[in-house]
C-alpha positions, 0 to 999 in steps of 0.5 A: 689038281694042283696048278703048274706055274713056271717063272722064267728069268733070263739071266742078267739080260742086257748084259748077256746080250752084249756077250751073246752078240760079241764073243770077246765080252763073253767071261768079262765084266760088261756094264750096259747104262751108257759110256757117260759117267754121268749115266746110270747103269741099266744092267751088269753081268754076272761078272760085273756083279762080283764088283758090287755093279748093280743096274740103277746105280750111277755109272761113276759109281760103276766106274769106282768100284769096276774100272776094268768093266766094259761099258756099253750104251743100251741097244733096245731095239736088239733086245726087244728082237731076242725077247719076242724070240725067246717068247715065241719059245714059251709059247709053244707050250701054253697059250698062257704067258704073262709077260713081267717085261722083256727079259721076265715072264710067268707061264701057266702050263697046267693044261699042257701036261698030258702033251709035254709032260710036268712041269719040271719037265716043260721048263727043263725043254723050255731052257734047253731051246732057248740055249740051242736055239737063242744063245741065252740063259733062262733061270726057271722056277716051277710051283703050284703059285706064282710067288712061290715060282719066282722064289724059286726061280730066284733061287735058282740064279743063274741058269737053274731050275728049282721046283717047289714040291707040288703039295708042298709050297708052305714047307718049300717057303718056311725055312726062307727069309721073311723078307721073299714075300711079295711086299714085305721091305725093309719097313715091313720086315724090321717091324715083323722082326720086332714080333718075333717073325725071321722067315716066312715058317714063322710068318705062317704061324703067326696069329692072323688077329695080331698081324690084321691088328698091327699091318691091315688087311697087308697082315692077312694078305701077307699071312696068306702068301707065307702059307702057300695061297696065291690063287692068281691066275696067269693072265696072257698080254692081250694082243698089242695094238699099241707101241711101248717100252717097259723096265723092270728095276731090280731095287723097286722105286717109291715116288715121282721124283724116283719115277719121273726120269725113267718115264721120261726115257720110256716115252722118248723111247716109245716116240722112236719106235712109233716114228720108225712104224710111221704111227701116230696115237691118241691114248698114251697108257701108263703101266705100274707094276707094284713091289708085290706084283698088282698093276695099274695102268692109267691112260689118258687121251690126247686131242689129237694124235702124235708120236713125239716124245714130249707129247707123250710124256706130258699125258704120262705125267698126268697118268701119274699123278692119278697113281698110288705113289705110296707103293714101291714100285718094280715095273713101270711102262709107258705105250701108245694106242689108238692110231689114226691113219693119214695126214699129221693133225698139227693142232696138239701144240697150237694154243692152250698150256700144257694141260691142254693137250690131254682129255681126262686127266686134271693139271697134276701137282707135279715136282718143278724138276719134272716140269721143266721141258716137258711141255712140246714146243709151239711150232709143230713143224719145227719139234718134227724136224727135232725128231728127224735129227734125233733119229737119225742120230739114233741111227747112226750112233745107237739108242740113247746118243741124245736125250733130254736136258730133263733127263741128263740133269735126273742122272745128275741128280741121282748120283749126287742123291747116291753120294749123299746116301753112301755118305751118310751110312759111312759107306763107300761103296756099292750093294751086295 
């Protein structure tokens, strides 16, 4: 019996969030990444898009090519609560949910046929409640495999529901650019055009022999895909006994100067989520979800345990360095486990370099630009009273009213890169 693998995205997120929680933004271009132009925008609605706003870009950038946007800090905290709300929905179908990150998930529902029927008709009822009941918007794809059921739900966008025929995923894929296979980029798809190979039909006929001889075992993998045989399973989260954030990037990311800020705000982030649960952890685990959708996750364990932010940045540099940076990158996450019960152990900072601090995980060659302001200061004493003010500052002003020098000069840094890039392709504007 063929599988029934549903792919739900939640339209443009953030964003619809903002809208969702203040009916005055509802039909208006909101851009959520900070009121800062020095910023970077974490998500753009629908409306925004219009204007060429994408997330990643850097909010002055937004500001040129959408003055009229509404620009708003991010409120993590709110759209962590919708999420586990929205899941909480799928789950009511299939104890098989694999969550991609907040907003984004695959659900195997195959053996949920004979209760609630097909798998169109699932995701049908699955949209449906989380209109009534959410507020929000899911686009859905429905297939026999999981890259043609995010294909499909991309396809989709936003707020639709398309089905990949079951039996039929080779023919549903072939008339679509070869560039929607899971790892084909840029690279990859210049130099399949140079063979002749345009969309994933051609890519399905290809010779296997040519493709191996020329890509690897990537040729055949890819083959493979543009034919229909993706045989992963859904693999459900296991039950969380750690406290993380994680982010999806809508361009995927290569290399750690690209990935080093956003770790930095996941583990700041993190930190602020295990001081509000009054929780202090030893194993800080890096999560990377690649461009064709594997994962890796690295984990370091500390000396002692700790809920400050630097601390858990200094393990995730560490986590990183033992990563395949080669790869583009779609996801990454950040989260601490290992929680230790009474009085704070002050000895994490006391003596020793920043490597110090971390068990089984080698110095890595890590960028100056990275380095600088990750080691935790000496006084522990002194960094708890830091973190009692930053928090409360998050209280009162939002998630996101202070952060690192680190990562304010990252921002920085990444809007000149994007200067110097638009610049040099005679552009002067944002993407499509």
């Amino acid at each position: 019996m063929a599988r029934a693998i549903l792919h739900l995205d939640l339209d443009a997120f953030y964003a619809s969030v903002e809208q969702l929680d203040d009916s005055s933004l509802r039909g208006k271009p909101v851009i959520v990444g900070g009121t800062s132009r020095r910023g970077v925008v974490c998500a753009a609605s629908y409306e925004a898009r219009k204007f060429g706003v994408r997330s990643a870009i850097p909010t002055a950038e937004a500001w040129r090519l959408c003055p009229q946007g509404v620009f708003l800090p991010p409120r993590f905290e709110r759209y962590g609560e919708l999420s586990r709300a929205v899941f909480g929905i799928y789950r009511r179908y299939t104890p098989l949910v694999e969550p991609l990150s907040l907003d984004e998930a695959f659900l195997d529902v195959g053996a949920s046929r004979a209760l609630h029927g097909e798998g169109p008709a699932i995701a049908a009822r699955i949209k449906r409640e989380v209109r009534q009941e959410i507020g929000l918007t899911v686009s859905a794809g429905v297939a026999d495999c999981k890259m043609a059921a995010k294909i499909a739900s991309d396809l989709g966008k936003p707020d639709g529901l398309v089905v990949a025929p079951s039996g039929g995923t080779a023919a549903f894929l072939a008339p679509l650019p070869v560039s929607r296979i899971w790892g084909v980029g840029k690279v990859t798809e210049v130099a399949l055009g140079a063979l002749g190979v345009r969309t994933i039909g051609d890519l399905a006929r290809f010779p296997e022999q040519v493709l191996a001889e020329r890509f690897g075992t990537h040729g055949s993998r890819m083959r493979a895909l543009a034919r229909g045989e993706d045989p992963r399973p859904v693999v459900p989260d296991e039950q969380a006994r750690s406290i993380g954030a994680e982010d999806t990037f809508e361009r995927d990311l290569q290399g750690a100067a690209a990935l080093l800020p956003h770790l930095l705000e996941q583990s700041e982030r993190v930190a602020r989520r295990l001081r509000e649960a009054g929780r202090r952890g030893r194993t800080v685990t890096l999560k990377l979800k690649y461009a064709d959708f594997d994962s890796v996750t690295r984990r370091a364990t500390l000396d002692a345990s700790t809920d400050d932010g630097a601390a858990i940045y200094l393990a995730i540099r560490a986590d990183l360095a033992r990563a395949d940076l080669s790869r583009p990158v779609r996801l990454t996450g950040v989260s601490v486990s290992g929680f230790e019960e009474g009085p704070e152990q002050l000895g994490l900072f006391q003596g020793g370099g920043p490597g110090a601090s971390v068990r089984g995980a080698p110095g890595p060659a890590v960028p100056a630009a990275a380095r600088a302001g990750a080691a935790a200061p000496a006084d522990p004493r002194r960094r708890a009273r830091l973190n009692a003010a930053i928090d409360a500052l998050a209280d009162r002003f939002g998630e996101g009213a202070v952060k690192p020098a680190t990562l304010v000069d990252g921002e920085v840094e990444t809007a000149r890169s994007r200067v110097r890039w638009l610049r040099g392709r005679g552009k002067g504007g944002g993407e499509g």
